[in-house]
LUMNUFI-323685 format. One record per residue (C-alpha): residue number from 0; residue in one letter; x, y, z. Coordinates in Angstrom, 2 decimals. Layout:
// LUMNUFI-323685
[NUM; A; [X; Y; Z]]
...
// end
This chain:
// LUMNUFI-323685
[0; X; [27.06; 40.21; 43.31]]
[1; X; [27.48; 43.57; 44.84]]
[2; X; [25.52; 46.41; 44.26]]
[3; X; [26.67; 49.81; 44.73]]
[4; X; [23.26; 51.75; 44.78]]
[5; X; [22.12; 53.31; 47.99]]
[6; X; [18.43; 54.11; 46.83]]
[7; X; [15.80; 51.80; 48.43]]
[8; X; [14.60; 48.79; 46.43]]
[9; X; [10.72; 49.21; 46.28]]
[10; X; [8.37; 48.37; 43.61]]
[11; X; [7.34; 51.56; 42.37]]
[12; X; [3.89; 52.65; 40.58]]
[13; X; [5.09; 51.94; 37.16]]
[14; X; [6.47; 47.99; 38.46]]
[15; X; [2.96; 47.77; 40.41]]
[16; X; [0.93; 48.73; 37.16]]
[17; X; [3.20; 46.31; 35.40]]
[18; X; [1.97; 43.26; 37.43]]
[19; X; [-1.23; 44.27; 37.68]]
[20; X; [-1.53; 44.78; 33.88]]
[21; X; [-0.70; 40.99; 33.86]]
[22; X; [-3.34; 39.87; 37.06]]
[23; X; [-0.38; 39.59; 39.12]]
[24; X; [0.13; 40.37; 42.75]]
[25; X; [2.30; 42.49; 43.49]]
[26; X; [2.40; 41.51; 46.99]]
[27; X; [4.23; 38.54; 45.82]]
[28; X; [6.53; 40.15; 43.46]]
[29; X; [7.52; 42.09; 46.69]]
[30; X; [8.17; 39.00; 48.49]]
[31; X; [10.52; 37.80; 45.67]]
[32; X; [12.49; 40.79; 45.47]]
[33; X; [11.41; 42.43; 42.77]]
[34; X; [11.78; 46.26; 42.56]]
[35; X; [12.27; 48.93; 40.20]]
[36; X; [15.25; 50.98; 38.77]]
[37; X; [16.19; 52.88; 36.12]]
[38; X; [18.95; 52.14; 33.47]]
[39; X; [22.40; 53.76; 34.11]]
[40; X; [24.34; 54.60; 30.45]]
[41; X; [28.48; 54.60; 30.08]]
[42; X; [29.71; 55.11; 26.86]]
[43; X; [31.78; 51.67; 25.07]]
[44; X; [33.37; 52.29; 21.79]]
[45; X; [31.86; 55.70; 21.14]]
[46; X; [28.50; 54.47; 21.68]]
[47; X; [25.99; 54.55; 24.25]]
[48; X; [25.24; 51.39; 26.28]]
[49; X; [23.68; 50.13; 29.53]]
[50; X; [26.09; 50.17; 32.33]]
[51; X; [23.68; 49.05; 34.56]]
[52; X; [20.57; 49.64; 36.89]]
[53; X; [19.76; 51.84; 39.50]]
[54; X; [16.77; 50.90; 42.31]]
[55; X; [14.55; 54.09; 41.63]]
[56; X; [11.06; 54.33; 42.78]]
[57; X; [9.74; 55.74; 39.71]]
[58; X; [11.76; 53.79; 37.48]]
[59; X; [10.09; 51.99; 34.45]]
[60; X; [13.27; 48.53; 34.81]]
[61; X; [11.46; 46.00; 36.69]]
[62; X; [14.33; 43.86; 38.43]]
[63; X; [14.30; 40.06; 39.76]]
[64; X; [17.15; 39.50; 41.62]]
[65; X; [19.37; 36.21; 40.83]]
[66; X; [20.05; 34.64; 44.23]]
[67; X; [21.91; 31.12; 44.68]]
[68; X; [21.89; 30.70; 48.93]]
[69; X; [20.78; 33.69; 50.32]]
[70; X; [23.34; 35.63; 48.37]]
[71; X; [22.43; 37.61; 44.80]]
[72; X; [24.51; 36.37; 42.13]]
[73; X; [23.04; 38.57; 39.33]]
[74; X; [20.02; 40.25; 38.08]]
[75; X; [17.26; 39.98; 35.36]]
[76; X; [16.09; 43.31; 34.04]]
[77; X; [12.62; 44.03; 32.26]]
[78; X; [11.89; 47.24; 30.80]]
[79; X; [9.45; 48.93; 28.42]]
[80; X; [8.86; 47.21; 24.67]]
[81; X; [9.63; 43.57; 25.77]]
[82; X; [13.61; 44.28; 26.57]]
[83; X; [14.74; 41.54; 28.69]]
[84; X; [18.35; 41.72; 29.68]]
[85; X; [21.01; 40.56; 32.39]]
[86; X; [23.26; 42.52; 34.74]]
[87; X; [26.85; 42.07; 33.30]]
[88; X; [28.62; 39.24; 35.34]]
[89; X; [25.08; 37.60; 36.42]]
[90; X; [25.71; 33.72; 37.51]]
[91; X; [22.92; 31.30; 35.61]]
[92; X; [21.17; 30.10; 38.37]]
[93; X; [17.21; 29.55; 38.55]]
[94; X; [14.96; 32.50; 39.84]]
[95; X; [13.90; 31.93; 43.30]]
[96; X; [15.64; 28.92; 42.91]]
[97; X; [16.24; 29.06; 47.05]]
[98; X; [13.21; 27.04; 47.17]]
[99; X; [14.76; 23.74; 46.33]]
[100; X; [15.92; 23.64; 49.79]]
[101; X; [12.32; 22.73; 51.22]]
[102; X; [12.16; 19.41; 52.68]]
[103; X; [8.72; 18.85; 51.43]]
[104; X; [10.55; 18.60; 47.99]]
[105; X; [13.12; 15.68; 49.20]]
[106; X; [10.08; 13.37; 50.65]]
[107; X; [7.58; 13.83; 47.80]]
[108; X; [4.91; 16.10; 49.26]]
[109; X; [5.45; 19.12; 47.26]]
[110; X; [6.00; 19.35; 43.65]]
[111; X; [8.62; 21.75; 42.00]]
[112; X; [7.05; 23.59; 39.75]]
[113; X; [9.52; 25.09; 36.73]]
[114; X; [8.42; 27.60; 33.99]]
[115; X; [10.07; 29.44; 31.49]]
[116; X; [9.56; 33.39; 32.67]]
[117; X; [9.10; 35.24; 35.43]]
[118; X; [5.59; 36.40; 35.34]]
[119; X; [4.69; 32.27; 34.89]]
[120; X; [6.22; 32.25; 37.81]]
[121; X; [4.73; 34.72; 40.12]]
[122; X; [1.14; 33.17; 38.22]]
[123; X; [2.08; 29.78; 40.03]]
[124; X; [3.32; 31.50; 43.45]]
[125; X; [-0.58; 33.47; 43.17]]
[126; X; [-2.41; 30.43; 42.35]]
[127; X; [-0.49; 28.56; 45.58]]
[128; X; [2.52; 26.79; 44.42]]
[129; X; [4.95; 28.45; 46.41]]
[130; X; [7.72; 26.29; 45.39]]
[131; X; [8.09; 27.26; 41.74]]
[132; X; [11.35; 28.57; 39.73]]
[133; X; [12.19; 30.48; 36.70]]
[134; X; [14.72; 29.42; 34.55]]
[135; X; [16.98; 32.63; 33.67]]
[136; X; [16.79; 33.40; 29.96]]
[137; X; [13.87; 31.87; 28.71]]
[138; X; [13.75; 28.59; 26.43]]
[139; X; [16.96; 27.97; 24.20]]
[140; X; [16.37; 27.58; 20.48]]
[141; X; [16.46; 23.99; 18.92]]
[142; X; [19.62; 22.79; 17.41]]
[143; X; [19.11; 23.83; 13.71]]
[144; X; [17.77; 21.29; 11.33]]
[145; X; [20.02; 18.30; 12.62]]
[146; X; [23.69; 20.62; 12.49]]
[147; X; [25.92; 20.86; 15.11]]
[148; X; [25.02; 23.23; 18.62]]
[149; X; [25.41; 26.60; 17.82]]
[150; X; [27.11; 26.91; 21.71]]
[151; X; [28.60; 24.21; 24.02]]
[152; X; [26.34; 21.42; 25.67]]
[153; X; [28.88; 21.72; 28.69]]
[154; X; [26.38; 22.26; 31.45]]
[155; X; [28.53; 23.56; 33.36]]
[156; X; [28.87; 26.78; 31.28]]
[157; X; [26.27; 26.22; 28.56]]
[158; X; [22.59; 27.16; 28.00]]
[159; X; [21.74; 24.55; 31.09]]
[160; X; [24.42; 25.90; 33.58]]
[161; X; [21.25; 26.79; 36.13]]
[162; X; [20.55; 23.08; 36.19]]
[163; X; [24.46; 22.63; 37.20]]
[164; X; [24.92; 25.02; 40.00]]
[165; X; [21.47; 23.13; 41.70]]
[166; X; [22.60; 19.41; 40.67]]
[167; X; [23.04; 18.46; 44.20]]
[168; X; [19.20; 19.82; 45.06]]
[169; X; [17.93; 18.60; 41.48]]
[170; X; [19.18; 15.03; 42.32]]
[171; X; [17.32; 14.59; 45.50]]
[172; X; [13.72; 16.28; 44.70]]
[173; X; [11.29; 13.78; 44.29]]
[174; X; [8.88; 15.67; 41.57]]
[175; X; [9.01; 18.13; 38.88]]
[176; X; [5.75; 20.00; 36.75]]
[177; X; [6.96; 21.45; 33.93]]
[178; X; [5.23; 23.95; 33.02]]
[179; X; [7.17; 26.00; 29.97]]
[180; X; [5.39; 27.80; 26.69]]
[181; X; [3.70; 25.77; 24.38]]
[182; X; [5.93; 26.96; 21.51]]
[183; X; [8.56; 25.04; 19.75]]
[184; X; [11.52; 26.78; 21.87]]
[185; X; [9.35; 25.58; 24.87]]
[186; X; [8.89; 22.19; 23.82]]
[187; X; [12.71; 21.67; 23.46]]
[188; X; [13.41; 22.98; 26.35]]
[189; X; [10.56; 20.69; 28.14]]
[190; X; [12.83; 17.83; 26.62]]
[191; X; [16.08; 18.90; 27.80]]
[192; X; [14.31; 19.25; 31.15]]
[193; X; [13.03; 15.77; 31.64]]
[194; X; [15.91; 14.29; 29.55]]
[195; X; [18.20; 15.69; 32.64]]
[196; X; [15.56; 15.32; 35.28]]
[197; X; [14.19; 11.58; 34.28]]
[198; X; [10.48; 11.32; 33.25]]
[199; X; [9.93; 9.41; 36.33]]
[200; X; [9.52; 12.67; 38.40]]
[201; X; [8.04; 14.78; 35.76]]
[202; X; [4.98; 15.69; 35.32]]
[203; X; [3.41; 18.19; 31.87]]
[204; X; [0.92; 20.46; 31.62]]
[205; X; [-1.95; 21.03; 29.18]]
[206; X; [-3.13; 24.67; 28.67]]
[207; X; [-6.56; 25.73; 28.05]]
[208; X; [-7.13; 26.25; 23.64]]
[209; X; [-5.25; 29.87; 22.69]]
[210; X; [-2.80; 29.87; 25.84]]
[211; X; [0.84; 29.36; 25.75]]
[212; X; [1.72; 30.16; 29.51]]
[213; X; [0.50; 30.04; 32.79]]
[214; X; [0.40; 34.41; 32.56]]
[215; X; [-1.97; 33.74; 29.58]]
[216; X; [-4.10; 31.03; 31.36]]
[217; X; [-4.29; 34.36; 33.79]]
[218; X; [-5.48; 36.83; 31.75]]
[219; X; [-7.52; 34.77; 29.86]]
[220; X; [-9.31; 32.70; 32.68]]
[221; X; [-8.11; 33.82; 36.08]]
[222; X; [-6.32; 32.36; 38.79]]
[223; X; [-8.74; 29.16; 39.05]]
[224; X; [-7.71; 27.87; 35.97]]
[225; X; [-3.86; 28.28; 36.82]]
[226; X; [-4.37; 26.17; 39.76]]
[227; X; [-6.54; 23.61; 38.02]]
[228; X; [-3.62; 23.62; 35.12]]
[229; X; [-1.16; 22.90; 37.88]]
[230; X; [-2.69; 20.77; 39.79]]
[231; X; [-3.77; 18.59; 36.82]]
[232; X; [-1.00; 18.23; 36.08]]
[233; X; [0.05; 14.20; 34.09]]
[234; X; [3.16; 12.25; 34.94]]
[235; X; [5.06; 11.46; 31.56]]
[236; X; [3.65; 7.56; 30.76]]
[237; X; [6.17; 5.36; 32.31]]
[238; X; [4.35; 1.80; 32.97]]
[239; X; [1.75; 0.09; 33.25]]
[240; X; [-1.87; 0.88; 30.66]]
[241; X; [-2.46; 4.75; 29.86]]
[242; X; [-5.04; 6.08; 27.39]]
[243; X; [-3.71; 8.37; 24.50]]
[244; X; [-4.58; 11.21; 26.06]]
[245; X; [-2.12; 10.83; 28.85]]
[246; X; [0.47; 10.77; 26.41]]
[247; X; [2.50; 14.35; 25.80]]
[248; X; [2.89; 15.10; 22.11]]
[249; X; [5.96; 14.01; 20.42]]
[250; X; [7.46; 14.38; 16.87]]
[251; X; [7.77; 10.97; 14.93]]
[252; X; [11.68; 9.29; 15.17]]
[253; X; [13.64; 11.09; 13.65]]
[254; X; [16.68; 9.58; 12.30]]
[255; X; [20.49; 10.56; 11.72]]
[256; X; [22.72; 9.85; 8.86]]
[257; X; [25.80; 7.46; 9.79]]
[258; X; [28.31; 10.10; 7.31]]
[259; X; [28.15; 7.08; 5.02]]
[260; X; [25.12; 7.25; 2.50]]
[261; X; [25.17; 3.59; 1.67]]
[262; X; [25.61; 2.30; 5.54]]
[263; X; [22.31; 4.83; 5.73]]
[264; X; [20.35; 2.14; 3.71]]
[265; X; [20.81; -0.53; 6.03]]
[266; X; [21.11; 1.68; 9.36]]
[267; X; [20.00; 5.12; 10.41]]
[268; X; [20.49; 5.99; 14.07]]
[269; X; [17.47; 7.56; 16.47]]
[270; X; [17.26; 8.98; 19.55]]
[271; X; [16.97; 7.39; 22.17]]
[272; X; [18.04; 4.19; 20.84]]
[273; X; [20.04; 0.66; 21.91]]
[274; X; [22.56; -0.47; 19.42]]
[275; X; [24.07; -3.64; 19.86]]
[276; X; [27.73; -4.33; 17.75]]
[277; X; [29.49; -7.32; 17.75]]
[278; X; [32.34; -9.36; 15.17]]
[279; X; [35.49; -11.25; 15.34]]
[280; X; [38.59; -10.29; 16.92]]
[281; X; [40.34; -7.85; 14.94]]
[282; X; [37.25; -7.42; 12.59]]
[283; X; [37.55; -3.81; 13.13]]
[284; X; [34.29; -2.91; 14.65]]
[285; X; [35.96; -0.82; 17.41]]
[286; X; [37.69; 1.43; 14.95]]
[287; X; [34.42; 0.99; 13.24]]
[288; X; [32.24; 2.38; 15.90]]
[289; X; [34.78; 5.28; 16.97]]
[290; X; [34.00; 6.19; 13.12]]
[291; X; [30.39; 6.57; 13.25]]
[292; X; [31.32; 8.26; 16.87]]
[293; X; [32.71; 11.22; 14.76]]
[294; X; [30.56; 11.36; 11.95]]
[295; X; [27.66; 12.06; 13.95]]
[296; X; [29.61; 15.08; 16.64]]
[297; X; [31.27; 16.57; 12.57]]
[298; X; [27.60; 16.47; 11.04]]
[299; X; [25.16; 17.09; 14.55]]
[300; X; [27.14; 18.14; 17.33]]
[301; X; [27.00; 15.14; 19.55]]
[302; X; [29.24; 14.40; 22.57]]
[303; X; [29.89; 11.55; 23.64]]
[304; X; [30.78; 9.07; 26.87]]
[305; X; [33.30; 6.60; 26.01]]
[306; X; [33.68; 3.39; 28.14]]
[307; X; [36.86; 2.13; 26.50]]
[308; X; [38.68; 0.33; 29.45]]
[309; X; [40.77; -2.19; 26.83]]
[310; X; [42.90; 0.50; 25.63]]
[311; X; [45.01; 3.19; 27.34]]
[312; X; [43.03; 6.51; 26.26]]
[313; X; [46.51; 7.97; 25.79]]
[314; X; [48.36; 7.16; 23.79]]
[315; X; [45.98; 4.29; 21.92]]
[316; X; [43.32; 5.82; 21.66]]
[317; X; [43.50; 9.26; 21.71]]
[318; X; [45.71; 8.70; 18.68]]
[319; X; [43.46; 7.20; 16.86]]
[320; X; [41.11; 9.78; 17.15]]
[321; X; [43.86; 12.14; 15.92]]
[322; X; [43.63; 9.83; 12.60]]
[323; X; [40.37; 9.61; 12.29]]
[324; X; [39.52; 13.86; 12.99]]
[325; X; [43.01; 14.54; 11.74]]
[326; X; [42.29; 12.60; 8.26]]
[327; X; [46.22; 11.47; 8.35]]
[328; X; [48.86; 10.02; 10.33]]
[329; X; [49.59; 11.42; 13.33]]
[330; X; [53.26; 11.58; 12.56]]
[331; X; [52.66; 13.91; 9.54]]
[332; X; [50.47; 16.11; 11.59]]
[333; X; [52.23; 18.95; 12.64]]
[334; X; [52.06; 20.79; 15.85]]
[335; X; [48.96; 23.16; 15.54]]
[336; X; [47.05; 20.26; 13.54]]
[337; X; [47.59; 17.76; 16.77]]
[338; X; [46.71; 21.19; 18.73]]
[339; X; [43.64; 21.22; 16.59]]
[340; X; [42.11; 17.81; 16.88]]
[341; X; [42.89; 17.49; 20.35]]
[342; X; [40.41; 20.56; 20.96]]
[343; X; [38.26; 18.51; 18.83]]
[344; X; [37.95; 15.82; 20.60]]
[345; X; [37.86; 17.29; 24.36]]
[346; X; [35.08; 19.79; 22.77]]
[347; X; [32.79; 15.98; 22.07]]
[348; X; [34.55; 13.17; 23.60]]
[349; X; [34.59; 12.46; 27.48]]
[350; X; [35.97; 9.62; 28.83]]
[351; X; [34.61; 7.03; 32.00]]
[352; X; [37.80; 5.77; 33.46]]
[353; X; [38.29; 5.24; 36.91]]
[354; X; [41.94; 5.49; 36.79]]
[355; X; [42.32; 9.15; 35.81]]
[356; X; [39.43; 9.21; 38.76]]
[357; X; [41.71; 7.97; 41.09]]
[358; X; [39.46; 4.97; 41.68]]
[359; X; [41.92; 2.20; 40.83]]
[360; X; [39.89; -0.18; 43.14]]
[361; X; [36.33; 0.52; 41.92]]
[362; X; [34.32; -2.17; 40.99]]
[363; X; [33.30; -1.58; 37.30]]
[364; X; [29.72; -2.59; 37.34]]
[365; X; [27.28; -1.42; 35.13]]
[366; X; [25.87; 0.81; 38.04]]
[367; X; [29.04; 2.26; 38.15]]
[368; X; [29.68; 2.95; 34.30]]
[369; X; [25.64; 4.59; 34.18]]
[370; X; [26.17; 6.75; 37.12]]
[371; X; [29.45; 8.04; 35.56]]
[372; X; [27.25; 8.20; 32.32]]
[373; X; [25.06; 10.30; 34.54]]
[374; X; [27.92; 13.06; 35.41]]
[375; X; [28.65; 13.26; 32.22]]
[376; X; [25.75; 14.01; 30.82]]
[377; X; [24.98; 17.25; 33.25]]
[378; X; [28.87; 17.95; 33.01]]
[379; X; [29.04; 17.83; 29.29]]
[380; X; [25.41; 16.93; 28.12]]
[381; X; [26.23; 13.74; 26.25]]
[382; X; [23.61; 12.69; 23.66]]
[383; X; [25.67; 9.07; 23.42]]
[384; X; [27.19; 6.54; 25.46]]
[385; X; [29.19; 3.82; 24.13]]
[386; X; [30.65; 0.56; 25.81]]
[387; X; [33.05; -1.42; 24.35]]
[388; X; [33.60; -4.13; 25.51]]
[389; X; [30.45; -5.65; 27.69]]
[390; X; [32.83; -8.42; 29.04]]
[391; X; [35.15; -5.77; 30.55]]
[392; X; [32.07; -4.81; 33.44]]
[393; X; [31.74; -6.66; 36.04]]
[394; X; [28.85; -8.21; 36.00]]
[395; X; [26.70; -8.64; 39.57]]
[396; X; [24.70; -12.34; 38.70]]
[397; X; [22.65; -12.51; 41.72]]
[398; X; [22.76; -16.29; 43.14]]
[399; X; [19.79; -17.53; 41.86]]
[400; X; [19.97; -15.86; 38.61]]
[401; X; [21.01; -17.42; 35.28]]
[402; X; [23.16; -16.00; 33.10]]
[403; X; [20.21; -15.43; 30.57]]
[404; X; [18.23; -13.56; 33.29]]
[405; X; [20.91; -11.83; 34.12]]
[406; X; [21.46; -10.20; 30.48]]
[407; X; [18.04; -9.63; 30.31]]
[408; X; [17.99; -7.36; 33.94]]
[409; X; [21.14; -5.72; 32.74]]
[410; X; [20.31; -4.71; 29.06]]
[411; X; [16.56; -3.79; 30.49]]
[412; X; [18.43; -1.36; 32.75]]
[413; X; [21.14; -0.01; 30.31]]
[414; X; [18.34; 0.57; 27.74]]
[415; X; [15.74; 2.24; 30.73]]
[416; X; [18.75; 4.32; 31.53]]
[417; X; [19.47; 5.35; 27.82]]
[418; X; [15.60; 6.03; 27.12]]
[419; X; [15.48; 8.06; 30.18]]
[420; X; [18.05; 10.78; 29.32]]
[421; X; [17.41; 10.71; 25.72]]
[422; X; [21.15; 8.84; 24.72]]
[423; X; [22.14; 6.63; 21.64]]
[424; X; [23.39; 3.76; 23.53]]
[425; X; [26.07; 1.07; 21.92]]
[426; X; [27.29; -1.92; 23.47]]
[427; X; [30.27; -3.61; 21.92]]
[428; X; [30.13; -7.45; 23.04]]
[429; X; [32.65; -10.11; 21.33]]
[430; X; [31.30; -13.31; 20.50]]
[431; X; [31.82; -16.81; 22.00]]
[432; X; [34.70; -18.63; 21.06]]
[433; X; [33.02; -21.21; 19.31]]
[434; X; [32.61; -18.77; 16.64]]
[435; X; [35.99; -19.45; 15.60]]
[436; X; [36.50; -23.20; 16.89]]
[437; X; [38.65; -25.51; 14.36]]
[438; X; [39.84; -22.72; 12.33]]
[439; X; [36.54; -22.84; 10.46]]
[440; X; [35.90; -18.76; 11.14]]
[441; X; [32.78; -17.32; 10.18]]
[442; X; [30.25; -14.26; 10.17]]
[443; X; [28.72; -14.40; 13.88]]
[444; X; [25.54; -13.24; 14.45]]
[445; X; [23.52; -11.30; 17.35]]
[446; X; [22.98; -15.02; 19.02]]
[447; X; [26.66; -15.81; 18.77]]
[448; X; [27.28; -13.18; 21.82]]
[449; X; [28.80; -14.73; 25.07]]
[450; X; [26.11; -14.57; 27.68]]
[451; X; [22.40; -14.87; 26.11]]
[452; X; [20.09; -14.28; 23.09]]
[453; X; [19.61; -11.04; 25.13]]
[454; X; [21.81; -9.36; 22.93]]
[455; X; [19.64; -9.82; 19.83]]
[456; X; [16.29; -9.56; 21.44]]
[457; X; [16.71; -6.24; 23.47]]
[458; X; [18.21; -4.23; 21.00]]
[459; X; [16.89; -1.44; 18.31]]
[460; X; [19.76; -2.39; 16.28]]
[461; X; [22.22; -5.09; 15.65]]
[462; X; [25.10; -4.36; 13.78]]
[463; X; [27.96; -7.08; 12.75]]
[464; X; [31.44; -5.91; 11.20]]
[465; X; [33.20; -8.56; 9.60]]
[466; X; [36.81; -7.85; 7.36]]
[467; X; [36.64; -11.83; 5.69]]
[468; X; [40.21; -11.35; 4.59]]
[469; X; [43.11; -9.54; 6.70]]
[470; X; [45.32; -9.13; 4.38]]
[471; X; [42.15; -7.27; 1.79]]
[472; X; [40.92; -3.56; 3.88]]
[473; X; [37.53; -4.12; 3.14]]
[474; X; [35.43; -4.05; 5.72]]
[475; X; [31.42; -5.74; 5.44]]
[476; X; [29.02; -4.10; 7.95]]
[477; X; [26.18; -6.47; 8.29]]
[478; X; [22.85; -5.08; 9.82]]
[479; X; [20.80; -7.85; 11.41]]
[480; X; [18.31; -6.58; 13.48]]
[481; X; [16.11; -3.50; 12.98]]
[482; X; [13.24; -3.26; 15.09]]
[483; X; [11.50; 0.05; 14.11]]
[484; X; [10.40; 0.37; 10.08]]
[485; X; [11.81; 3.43; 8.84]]
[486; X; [15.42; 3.28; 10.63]]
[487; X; [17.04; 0.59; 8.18]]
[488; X; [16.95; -2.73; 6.57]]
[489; X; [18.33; -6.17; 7.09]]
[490; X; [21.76; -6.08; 4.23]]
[491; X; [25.01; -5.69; 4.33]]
[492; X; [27.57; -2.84; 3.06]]
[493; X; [31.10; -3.16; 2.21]]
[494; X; [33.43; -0.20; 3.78]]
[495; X; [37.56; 0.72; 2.12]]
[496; X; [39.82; 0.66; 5.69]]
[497; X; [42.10; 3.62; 5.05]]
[498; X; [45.09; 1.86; 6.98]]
[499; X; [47.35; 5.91; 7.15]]
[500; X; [44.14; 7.36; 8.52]]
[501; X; [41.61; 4.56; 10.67]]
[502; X; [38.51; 5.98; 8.64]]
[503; X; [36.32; 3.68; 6.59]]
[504; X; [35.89; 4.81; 3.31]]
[505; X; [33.01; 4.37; 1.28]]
[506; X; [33.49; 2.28; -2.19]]
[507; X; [33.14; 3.53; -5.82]]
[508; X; [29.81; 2.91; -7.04]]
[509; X; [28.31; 0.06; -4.67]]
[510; X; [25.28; -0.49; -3.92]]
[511; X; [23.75; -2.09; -0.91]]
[512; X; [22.62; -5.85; -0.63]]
[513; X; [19.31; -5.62; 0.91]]
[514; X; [17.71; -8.65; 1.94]]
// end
């Protein structure tokens, strides 16, 4: 981003009383970049506004400049009062965030240290972390009591865009501390972190009593005790035997409403959590799950990664979203309504299929569905992923491996994956055929699934849709295995299928049958 200024950047008296006010060097706030200014006013509307910020030796404006490459891409301003505030135009990218090109970073030596301000940051550079970053505006707020984002999970654009434009660098550094305020803004933005990062490589920090930052372990305790906070730092428990101290604080699971209250009896989604879905053909329990896909993005904001290769997306099934979002047929919605619920659905549906990829010949293994699971949750930061069907992946047995082992590895690694990046994972599977051998058809259960008793021992849910009669839109939604109290009961609900619109419907006054 050009700058039109002449005047020298230095760090004038007022910047170095500003760092030394907060025990920081400003040696290495030279060595970042950082100098001072003053604000330039234009005039917008009839009123007086910041046009920008000129370097000025006596200026009060300390600046951090924004650089992605060697080039600056924007600018971070701080002046008097707390005012934090961004030249116009500036790209989201981290502060200092040239680091992440040191090879110590690829093999594991070093550490990349991220925090959630500026002067955090020059704290860990001073206490001899070199390799630390800033992310640009601070911690996000939380989503708002369970309601939908107040701006776009697209990473790409969104409140994590920094983490987008370093993806490439992010994917191939071995270890993270993160090292953000102890406040709630900081502890969602610790979980965003690692749910995009993987807990694997991430490591958290515990700050002495009364301190929310590294700057306040600073003032409070001197540089000593940054380094010791640092360097102590704990990996998130992954494996193996850990005392319950090692374990970072979490709130207790916190469950979601399914948009119908008497489904929520029997079944309550979490996250991160493994839902396994099965039934007859024709049952409904695609149509059923696409439902409960769009009652939780209408009432929480969640996107989703559909794995749908059965059906064409368009037509098929993009028109049955229409239904569903649209509430009616799609040939009585007119123009601006189809307009409507197509922005709908590209603003919380994305789809894995490898022919609009241009991949026609791509193996569909599970690999391959998780790391397109992957893009999609940095592209459009997914918080579920849904396959329907399992028998559509192809499925890499190893030679010696049963068929039961096999399911095991593969839901183990579909459910590590989920866990990982904080995702509501379904798996549609259809049962065996025996299910329905001699015309005697009946209500399969978790065991009935073609491959193993995998499919009811791995998950946190099992969930069985059954419609007993075709010709009778009544739908029974069976939950048969809930692993965690508090998230649902073993029972069964009965749902109306509204044929002119795909959404199940719930029924006047009934009550679950809770067993």
């Amino acid at each position: 981003m050009e700058n039109t200024s002449t005047a020298a950047r230095t760090l004038g008296p007022i910047g170095v009383a500003a760092m030394e006010k907060r025990g920081l060097s400003p040696e290495t706030a030279v060595q970042l970049g950082v100098f001072t200014g003053r604000f330039v006013y234009g005039e917008e509307d009839g009123r007086r506004v910041i046009d920008g910020v000129e370097p000025d030796e006596n200026g009060n404006v300390l600046v951090f400049p924004m650089e992605e490459h060697g080039v600056e891409v924007g600018q971070k301003w701080r002046g008097p009062n707390k005012f934090f505030m961004q030249q116009k135009g500036s790209k989201q990218v981290f502060i200092n965030g040239d680091v992440m090109s040191d090879p110590s970073l690829y093999d594991g030596s070093n550490a990349l240290t991220i925090v959630e301000g500026e002067p955090d940051m020059i704290s860990a550079i001073d206490a001899g972390f070199p390799l630390t970053v800033s992310v640009p505006s601070g911690a996000p707020n939380p989503p708002k009591e369970k309601g939908p984002a107040d701006e776009p999970t697209d990473d790409s654009s969104g409140k994590f865009e920094f983490m987008w434009h370093r993806r490439e660098e992010l994917k191939k550094i071995r270890r993270f501390i993160i090292a953000v305020d102890n406040d709630r803004n900081g502890q969602y933005l610790a979980e965003e972190l690692v749910r995009r990062l993987g807990a694997a490589r991430c490591s958290f920090v515990t700050y002495q009593e009364g301190c929310k930052d590294l700057n306040d372990v600073l003032m409070k305790h001197g540089l000593d005790a940054v380094r010791a906070v640092l360097a102590q730092a704990k990996p998130y428990p992954l494996k193996g035997i850990y005392l319950l101290s090692d374990y970072p604080d979490r709130p207790p699971i916190d469950v979601y409403s399914t948009g119908w209250k008497t489904v929520d009896e029997i079944y309550t989604p979490f996250l991160p959590s493994f839902t396994v879905v099965t039934g007859l053909p024709g049952s409904g329990k695609s149509t059923w799950l696409t439902n409960l896909c769009v009652n939780l993005s209408e009432q929480y904001g969640w996107k989703w990664g559909m794995f749908s290769p059965e059906m064409p997306i368009v037509p098929h099934y993009r028109d049955k979203l229409r239904r569903i979002v649209g509430r009616r047929p799609v040939e009585l919605m007119g123009r601006n309504e189809l307009a409507a619920a197509d922005y709908w659905i590209n603003q919380h549906f994305s789809f894995i299929d490898f022919d609009v990829a241009g991949e026609d010949d791509a193996d569909l293994t599970l690999e391959w569905v998780m790391d397109r699971a992957y893009d999609a949750l940095m592209r459009h930061g997914i918080r579920g992923l849904v396959i329907d069907p399992w028998n559509e992946i192809e499925h890499g047995k190893t030679r010696h491996e049963s068929t039961t082992e096999y399911c095991n590895r593969a839901l183990r690694m579909l459910i590590k994956f989920g866990r990982r990046h904080g995702l509501a994972t379904y798996v549609l599977a259809h049962p065996t055929k025996d299910v329905g051998k001699d015309g005697k058809a009946r209500v399969p259960t978790l065991y009935d699934i073609e491959g193993s008793a995998a499919f009811f021992n791995k998950p946190d849910f099992g969930i069985v849709i059954d419609r007993p009669d075709p010709n009778v839109d009544r739908t029974h939604v069976y939950s048969r295995k809930v692993r965690f109290e508090g998230t649902g009961n073993k029972g069964s609900v009965i749902l109306q299928f509204n044929r002119e619109n795909s959404r199940y419907e719930l029924l006047k006054a009934y009550q679950p049958e809770l067993v």
